[in-house]
PASEBA-1860 file (N, C-alpha, C; in nm, 3 decimals):
! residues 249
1> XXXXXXXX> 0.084/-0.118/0.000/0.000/0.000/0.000/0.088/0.124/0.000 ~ 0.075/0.211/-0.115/0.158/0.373/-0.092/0.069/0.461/-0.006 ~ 0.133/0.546/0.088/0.119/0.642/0.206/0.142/0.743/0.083 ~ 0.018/0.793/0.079/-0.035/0.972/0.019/0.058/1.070/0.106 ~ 0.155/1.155/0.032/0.233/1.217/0.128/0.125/1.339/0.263 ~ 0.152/1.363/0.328/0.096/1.408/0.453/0.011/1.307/0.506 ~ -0.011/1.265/0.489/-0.110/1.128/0.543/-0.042/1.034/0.629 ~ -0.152/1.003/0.726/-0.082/0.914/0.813/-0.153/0.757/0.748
9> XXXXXXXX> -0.066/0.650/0.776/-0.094/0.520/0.722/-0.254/0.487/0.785 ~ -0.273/0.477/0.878/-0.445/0.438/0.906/-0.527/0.491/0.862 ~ -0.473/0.679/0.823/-0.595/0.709/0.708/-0.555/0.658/0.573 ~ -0.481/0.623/0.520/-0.483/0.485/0.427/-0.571/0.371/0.421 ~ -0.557/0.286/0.548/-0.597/0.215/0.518/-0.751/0.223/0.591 ~ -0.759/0.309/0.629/-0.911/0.383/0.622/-0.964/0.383/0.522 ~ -0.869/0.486/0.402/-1.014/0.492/0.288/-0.982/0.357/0.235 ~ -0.869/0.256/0.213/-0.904/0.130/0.149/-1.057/0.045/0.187
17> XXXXXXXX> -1.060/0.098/0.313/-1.164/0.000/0.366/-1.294/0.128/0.294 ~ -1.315/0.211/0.307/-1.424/0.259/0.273/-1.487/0.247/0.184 ~ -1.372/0.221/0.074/-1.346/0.175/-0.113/-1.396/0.016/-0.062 ~ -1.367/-0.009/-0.021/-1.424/-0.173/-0.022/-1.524/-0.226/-0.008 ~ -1.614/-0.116/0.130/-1.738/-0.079/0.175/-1.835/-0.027/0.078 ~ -1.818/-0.009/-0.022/-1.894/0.144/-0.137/-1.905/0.047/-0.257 ~ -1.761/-0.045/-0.262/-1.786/-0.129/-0.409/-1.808/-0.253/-0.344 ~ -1.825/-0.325/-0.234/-1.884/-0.445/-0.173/-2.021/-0.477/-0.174
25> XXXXXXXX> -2.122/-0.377/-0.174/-2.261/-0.432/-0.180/-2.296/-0.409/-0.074 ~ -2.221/-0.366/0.043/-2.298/-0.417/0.165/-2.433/-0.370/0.238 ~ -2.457/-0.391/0.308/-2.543/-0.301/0.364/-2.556/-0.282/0.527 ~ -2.643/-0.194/0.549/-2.660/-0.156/0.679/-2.672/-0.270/0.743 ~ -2.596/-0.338/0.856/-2.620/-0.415/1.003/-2.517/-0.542/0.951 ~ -2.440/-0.573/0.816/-2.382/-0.652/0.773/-2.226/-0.626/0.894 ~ -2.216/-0.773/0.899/-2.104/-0.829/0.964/-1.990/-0.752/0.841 ~ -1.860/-0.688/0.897/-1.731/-0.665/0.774/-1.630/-0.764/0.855
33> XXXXXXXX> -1.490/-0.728/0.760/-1.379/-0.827/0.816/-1.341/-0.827/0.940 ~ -1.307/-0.908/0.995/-1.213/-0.897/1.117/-1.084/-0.821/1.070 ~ -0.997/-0.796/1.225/-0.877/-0.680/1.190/-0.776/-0.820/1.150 ~ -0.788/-0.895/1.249/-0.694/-0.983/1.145/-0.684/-0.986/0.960 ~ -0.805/-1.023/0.936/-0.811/-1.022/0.808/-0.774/-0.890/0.733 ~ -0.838/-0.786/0.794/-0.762/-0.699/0.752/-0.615/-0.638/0.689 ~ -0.606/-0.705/0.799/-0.422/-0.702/0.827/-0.319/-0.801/0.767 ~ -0.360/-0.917/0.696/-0.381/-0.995/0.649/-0.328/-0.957/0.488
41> XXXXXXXX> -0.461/-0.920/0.443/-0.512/-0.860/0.295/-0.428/-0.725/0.233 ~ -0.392/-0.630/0.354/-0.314/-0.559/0.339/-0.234/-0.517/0.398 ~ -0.161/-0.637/0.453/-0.013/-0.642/0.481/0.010/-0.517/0.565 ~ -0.041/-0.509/0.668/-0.003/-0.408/0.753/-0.038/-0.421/0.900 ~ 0.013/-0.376/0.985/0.018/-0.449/1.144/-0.124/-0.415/1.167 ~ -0.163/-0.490/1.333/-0.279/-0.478/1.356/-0.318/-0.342/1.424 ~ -0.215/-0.279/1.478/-0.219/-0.149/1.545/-0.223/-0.047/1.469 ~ -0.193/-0.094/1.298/-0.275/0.063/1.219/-0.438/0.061/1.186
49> XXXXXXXX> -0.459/-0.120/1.163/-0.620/-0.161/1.136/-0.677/-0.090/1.241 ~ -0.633/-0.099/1.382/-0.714/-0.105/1.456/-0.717/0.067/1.480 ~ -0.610/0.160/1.440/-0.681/0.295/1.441/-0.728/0.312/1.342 ~ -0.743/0.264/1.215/-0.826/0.253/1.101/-0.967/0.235/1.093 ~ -0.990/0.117/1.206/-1.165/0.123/1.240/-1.173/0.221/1.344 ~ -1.095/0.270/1.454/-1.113/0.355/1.552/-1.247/0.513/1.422 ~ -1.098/0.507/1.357/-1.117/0.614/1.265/-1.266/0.591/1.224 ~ -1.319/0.499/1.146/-1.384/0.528/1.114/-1.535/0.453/1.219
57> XXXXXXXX> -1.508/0.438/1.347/-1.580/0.390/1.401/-1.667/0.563/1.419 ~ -1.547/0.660/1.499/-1.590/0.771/1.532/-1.635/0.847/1.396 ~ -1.631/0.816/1.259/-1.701/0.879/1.213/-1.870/0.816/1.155 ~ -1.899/0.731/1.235/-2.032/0.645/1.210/-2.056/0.590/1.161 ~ -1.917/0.555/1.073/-1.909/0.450/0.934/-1.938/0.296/1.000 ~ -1.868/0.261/1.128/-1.907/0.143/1.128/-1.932/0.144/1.289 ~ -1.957/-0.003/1.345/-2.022/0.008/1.494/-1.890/-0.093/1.518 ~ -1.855/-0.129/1.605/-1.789/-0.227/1.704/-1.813/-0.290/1.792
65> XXXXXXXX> -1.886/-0.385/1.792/-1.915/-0.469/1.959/-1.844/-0.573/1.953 ~ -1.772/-0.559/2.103/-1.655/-0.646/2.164/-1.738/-0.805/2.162 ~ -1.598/-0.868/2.119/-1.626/-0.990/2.073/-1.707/-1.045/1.981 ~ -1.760/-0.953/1.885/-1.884/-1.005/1.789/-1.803/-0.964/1.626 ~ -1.722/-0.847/1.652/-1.694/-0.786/1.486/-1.709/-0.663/1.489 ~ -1.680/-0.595/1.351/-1.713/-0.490/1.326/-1.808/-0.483/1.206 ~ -1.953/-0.402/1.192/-2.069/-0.417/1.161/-2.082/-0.283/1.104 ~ -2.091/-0.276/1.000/-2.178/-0.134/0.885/-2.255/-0.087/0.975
73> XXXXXXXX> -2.249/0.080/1.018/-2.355/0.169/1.089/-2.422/0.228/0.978 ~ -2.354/0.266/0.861/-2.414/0.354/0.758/-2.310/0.307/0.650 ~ -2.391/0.372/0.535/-2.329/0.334/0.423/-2.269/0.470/0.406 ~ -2.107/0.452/0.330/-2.015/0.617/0.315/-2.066/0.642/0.215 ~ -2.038/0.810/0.231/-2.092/0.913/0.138/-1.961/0.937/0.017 ~ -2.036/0.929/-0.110/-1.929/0.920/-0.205/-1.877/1.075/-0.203 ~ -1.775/1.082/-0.175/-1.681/1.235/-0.209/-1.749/1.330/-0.105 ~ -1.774/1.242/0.034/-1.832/1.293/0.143/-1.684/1.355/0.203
81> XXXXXXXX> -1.702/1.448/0.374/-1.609/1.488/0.407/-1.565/1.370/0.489 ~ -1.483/1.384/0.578/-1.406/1.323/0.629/-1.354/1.391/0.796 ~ -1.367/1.287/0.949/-1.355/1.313/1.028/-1.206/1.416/1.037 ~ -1.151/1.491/1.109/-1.052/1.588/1.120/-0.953/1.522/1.127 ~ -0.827/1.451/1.112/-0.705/1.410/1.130/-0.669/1.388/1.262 ~ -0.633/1.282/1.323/-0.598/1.294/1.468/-0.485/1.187/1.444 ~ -0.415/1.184/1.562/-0.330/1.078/1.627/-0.358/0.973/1.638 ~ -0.346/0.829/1.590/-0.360/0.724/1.643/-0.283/0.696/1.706
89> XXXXXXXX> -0.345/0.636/1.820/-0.305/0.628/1.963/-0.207/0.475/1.971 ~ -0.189/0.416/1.874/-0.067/0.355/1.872/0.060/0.425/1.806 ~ 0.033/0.549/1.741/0.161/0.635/1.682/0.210/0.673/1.799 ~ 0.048/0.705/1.880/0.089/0.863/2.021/0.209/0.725/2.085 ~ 0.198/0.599/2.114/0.243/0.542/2.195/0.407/0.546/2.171 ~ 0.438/0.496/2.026/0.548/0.483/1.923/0.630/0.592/1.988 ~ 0.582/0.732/1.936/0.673/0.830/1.947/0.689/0.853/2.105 ~ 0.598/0.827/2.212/0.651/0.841/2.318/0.759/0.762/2.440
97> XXXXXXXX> 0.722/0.618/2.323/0.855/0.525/2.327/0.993/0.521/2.342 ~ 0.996/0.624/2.198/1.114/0.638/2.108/1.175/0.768/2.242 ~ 1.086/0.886/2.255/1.085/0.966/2.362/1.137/0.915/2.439 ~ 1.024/0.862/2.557/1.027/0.895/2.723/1.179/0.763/2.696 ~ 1.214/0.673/2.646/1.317/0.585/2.668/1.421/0.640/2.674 ~ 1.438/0.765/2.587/1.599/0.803/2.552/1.577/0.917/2.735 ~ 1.464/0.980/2.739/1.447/1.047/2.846/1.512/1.005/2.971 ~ 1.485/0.857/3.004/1.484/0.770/3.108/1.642/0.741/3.115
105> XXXXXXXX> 1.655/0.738/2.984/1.848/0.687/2.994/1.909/0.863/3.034 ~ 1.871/0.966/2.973/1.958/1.047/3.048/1.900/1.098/3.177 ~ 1.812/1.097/3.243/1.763/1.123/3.367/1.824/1.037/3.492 ~ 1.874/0.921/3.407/1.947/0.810/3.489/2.075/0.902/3.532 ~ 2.150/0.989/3.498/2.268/1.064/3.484/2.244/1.176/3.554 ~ 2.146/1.222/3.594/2.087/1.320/3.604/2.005/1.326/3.795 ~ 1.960/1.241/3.804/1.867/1.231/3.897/1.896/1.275/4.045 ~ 1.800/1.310/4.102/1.874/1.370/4.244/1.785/1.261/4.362
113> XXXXXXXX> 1.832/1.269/4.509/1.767/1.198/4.602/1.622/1.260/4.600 ~ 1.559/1.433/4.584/1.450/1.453/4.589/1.384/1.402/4.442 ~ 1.442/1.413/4.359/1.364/1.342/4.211/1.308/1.209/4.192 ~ 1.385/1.127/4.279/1.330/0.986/4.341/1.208/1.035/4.446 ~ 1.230/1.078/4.546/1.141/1.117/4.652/1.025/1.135/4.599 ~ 0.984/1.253/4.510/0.906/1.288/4.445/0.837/1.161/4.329 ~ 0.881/1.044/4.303/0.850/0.967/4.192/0.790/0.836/4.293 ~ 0.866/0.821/4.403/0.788/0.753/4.502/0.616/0.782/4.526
121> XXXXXXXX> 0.627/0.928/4.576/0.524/0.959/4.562/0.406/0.949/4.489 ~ 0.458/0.952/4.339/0.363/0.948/4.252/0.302/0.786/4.214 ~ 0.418/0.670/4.258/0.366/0.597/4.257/0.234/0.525/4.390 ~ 0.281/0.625/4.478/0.155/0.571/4.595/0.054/0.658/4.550 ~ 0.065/0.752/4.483/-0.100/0.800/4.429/-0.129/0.704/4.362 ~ -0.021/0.628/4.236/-0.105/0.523/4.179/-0.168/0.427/4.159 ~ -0.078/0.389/4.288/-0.109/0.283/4.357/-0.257/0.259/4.446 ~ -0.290/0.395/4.504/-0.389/0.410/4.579/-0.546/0.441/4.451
129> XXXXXXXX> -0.480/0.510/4.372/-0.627/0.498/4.272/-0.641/0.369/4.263 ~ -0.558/0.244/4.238/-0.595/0.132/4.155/-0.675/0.070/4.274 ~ -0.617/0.064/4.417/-0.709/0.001/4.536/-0.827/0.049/4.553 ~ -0.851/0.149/4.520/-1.028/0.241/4.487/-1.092/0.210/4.414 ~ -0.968/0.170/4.309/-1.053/0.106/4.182/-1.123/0.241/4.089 ~ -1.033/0.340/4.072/-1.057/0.481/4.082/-1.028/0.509/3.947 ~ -1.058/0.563/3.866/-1.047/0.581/3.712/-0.979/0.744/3.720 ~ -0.839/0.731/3.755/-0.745/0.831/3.807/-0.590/0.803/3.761
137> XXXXXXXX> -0.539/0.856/3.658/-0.426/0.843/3.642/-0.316/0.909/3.611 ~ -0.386/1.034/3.736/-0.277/1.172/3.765/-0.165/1.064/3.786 ~ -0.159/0.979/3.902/-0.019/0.931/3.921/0.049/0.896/3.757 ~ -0.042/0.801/3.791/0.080/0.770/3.606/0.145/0.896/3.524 ~ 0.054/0.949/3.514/0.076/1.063/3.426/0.208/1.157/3.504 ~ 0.180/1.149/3.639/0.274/1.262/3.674/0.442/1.212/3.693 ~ 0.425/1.058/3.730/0.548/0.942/3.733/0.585/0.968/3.611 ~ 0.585/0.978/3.504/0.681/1.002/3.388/0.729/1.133/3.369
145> XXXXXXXX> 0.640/1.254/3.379/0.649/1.393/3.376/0.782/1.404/3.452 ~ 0.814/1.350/3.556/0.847/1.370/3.695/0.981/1.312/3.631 ~ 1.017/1.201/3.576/1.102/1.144/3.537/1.184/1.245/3.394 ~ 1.099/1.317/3.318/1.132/1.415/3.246/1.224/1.511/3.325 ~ 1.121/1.597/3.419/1.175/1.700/3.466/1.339/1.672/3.551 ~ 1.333/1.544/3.545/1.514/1.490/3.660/1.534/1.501/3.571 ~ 1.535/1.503/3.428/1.645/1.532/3.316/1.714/1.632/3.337 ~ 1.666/1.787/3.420/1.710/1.895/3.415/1.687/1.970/3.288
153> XXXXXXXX> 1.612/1.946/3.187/1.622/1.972/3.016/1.457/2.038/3.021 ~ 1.442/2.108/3.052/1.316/2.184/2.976/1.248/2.142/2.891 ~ 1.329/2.126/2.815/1.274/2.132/2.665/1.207/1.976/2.650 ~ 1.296/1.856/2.706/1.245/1.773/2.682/1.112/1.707/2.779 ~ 1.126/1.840/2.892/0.969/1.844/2.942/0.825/1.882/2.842 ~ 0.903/1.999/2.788/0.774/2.046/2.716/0.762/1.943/2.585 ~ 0.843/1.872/2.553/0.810/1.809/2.439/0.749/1.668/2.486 ~ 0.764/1.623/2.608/0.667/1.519/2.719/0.570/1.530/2.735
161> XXXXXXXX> 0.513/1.709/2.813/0.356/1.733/2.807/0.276/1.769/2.657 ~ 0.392/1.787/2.566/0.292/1.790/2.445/0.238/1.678/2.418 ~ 0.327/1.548/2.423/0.229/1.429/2.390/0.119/1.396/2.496 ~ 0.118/1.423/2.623/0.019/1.382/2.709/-0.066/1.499/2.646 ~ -0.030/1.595/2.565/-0.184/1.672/2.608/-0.228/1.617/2.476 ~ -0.157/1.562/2.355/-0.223/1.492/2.251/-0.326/1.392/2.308 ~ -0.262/1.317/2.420/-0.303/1.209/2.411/-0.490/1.256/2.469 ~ -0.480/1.354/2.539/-0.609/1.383/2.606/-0.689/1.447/2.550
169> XXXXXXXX> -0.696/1.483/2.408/-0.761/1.566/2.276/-0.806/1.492/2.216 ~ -0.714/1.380/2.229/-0.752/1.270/2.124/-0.862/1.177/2.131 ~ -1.007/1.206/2.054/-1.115/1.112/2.051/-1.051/0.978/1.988 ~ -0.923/0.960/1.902/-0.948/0.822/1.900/-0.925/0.732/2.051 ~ -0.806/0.807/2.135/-0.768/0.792/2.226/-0.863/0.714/2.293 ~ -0.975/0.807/2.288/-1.089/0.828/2.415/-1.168/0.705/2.381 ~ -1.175/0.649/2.281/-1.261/0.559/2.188/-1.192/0.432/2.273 ~ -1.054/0.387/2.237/-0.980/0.275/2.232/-1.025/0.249/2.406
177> XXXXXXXX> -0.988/0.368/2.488/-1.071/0.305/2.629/-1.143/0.219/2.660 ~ -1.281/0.302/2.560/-1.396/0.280/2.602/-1.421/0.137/2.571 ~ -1.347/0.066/2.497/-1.380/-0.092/2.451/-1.325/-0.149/2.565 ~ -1.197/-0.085/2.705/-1.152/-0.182/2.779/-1.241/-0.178/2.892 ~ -1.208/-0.318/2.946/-1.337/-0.312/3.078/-1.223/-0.373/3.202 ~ -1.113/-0.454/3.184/-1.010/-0.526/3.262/-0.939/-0.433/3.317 ~ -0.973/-0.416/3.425/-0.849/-0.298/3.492/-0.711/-0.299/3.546 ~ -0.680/-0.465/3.548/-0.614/-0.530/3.592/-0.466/-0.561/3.545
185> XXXXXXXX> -0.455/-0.460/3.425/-0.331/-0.427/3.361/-0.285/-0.307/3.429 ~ -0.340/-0.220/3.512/-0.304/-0.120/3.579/-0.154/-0.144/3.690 ~ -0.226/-0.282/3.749/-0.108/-0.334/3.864/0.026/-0.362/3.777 ~ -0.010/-0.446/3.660/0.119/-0.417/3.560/0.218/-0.315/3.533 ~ 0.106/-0.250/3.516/0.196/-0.128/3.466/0.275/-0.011/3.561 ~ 0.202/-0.044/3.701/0.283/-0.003/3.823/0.394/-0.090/3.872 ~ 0.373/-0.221/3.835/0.537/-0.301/3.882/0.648/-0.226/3.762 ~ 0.613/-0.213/3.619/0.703/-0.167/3.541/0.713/-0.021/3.571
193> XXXXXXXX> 0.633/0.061/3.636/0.712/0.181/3.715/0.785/0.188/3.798 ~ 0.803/0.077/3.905/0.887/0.030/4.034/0.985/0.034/3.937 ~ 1.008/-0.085/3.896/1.170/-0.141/3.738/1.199/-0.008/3.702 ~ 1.135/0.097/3.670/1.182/0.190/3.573/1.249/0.254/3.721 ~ 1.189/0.292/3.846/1.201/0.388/3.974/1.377/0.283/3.968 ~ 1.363/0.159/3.984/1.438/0.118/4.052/1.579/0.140/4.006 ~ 1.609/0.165/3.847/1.740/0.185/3.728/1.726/0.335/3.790 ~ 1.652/0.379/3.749/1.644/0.557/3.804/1.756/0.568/3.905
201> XXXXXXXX> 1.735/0.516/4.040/1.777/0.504/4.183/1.919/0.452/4.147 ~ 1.958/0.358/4.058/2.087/0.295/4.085/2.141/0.400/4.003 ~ 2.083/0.492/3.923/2.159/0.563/3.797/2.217/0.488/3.739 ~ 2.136/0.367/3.660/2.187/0.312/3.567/2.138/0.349/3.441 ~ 2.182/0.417/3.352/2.113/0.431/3.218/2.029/0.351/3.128 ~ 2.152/0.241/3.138/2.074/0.141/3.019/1.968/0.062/3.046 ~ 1.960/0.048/3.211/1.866/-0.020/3.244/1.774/0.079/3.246 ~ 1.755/0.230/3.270/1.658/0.280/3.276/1.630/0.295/3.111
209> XXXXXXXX> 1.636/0.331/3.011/1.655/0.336/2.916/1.565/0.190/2.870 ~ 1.572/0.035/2.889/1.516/-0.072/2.857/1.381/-0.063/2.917 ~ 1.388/-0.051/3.074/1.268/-0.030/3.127/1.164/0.069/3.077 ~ 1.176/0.129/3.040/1.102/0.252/2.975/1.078/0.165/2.889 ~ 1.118/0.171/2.794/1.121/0.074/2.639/1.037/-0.063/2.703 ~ 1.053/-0.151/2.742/0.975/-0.264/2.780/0.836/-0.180/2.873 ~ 0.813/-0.125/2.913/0.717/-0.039/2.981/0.600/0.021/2.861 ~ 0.633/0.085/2.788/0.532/0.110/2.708/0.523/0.035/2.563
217> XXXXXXXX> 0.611/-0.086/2.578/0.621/-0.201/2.460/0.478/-0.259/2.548 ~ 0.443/-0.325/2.673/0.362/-0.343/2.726/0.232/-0.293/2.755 ~ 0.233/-0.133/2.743/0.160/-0.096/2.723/0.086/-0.117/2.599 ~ 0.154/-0.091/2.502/0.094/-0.120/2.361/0.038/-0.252/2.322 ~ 0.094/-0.350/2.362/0.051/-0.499/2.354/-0.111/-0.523/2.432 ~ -0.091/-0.444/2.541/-0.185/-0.460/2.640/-0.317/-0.396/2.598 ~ -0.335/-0.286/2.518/-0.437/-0.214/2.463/-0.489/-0.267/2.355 ~ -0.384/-0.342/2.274/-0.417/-0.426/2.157/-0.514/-0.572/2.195
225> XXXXXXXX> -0.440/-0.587/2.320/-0.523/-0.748/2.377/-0.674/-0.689/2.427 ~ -0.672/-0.619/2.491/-0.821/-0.567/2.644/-0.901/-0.528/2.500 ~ -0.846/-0.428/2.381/-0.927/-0.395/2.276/-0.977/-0.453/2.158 ~ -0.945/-0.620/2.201/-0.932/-0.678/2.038/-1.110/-0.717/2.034 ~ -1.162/-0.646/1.945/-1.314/-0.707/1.933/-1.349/-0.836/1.891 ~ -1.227/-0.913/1.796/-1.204/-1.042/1.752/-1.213/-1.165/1.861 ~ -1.167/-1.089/2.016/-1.124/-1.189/2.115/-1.241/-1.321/2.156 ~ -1.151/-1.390/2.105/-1.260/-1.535/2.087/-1.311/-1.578/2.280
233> XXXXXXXX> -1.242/-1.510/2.364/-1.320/-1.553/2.490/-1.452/-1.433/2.520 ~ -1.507/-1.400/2.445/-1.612/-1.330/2.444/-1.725/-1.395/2.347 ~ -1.833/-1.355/2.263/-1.871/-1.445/2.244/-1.901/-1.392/2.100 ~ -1.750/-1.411/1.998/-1.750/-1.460/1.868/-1.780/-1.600/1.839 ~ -1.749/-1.660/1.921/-1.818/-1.810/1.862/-1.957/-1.824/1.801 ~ -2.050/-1.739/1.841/-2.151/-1.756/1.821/-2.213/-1.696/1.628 ~ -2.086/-1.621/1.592/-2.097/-1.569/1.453/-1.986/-1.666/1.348 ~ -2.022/-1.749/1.294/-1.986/-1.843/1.199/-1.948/-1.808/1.035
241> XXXXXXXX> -2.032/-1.697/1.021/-2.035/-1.619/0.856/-1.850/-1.630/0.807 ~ -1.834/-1.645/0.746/-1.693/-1.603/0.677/-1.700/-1.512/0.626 ~ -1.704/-1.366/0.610/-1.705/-1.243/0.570/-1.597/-1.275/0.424 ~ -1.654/-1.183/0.324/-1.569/-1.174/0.235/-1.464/-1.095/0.233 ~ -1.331/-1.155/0.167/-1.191/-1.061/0.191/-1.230/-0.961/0.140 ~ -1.124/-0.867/0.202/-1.121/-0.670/0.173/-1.096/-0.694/0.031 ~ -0.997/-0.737/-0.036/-0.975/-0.734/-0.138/-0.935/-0.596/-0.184 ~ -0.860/-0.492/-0.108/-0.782/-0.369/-0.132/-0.650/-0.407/-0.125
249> X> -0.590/-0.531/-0.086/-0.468/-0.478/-0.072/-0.393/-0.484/-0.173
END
């Protein structure tokens, strides 16, 4: 598949699917492909499919119910407009990867006894939302910030809160949530803040530097699993149809 220059790849393979939708026949309440298949047909990972239906879930093109498929809401409008451009929230993840990791390795160099102090902290806020069971994730949010600012680097603060404030603009963002219901990746993701606290503390770089990197490699895996509508322990069994291939790729 060629990437239209300014374009991001999921609005690619967005309009492939729309083109597929328009010359398929289908109609309103029809079962479409799974993201596997998707992904499949046109050779591209599951984390662009899946901001690809995000995309066009939020623009009413299609519906999503967990564990059943994704299902025609409306039929697209030929040379209709098109939802506003956003972030898919597996890019937002990518680039903050590539980021907060290199962050983590020089903050390791960097760090003071109050910069730990302060990151402790943030993990007993996080810790304490998850025992509430509290849909609160100042801590998280502020445990990395916090890990920025021991850089001593400004700059690579402000270029930290720019992606968190992407990430909180972002309706696809807000979408990919709303499919998770398991909260139970939370405790996860606070032991891989301990690992990250703990390289921090020794000022080891490389280990802080991996931890980061394995930290939101996990994250990403983890949003892909809690969000997969395909997930056969829900109750796809009960839909048998073989959907016809996309046939775009």
């Amino acid at each position: 598949m060629t990437i239209a220059p300014g374009k991001r790849r999921y609005q690619d393979v967005a309009e492939d699917l729309r083109r597929a939708i328009a010359e398929g026949g289908y109609r309103v309440g029809d079962r479409l492909w799974t993201e596997r298949q998707i992904a499949a047909d046109m050779d591209v990972s599951r984390s662009i499919v899946r901001e690809a239906v995000i995309m066009l879930e939020i623009e009413g093109l299609v519906a999503v119910r967990k564990g059943s498929g994704i299902y025609l809401a409306r039929l697209p409008d030929v040379g209709g407009g098109r939802t506003q451009a956003d972030i898919g929230p597996f890019e937002l993840l990518q680039a903050r990867q590539i980021l907060e990791s290199s962050i983590a390795a020089f903050a390791a160099t960097m760090v003071t006894k109050g910069d730990i102090l302060r990151m402790r902290e943030a993990l007993d806020m996080e810790r304490r939302a998850i025992e509430r069971n509290d849909d609160d994730y100042s801590g998280d949010e502020l445990f990395h910030r916090l890990i920025a600012e021991s850089s001593q680097n400004g700059v690579l603060v402000d270029m930290l809160d720019e992606l968190w404030r992407k990430r909180k603009r972002s309706p696809m963002w807000a979408r990919l949530h709303e499919r998770i219901f398991d909260s139970g990746y939370r405790t996860r993701w606070l032991d891989d803040h301990q690992t990250i606290l703990a390289a921090l503390q020794c000022r080891n770089p490389a280990q802080a530097r991996d931890a980061m990197w394995r930290h939101l490699e996990n994250v990403r895996h983890t949003l892909l699993e809690l969000s997969d509508v395909d997930d056969p322990q829900f109750d796809g069994y009960l839909f048998h149809t073989d959907p016809v291939a996309v046939g775009t790729g």
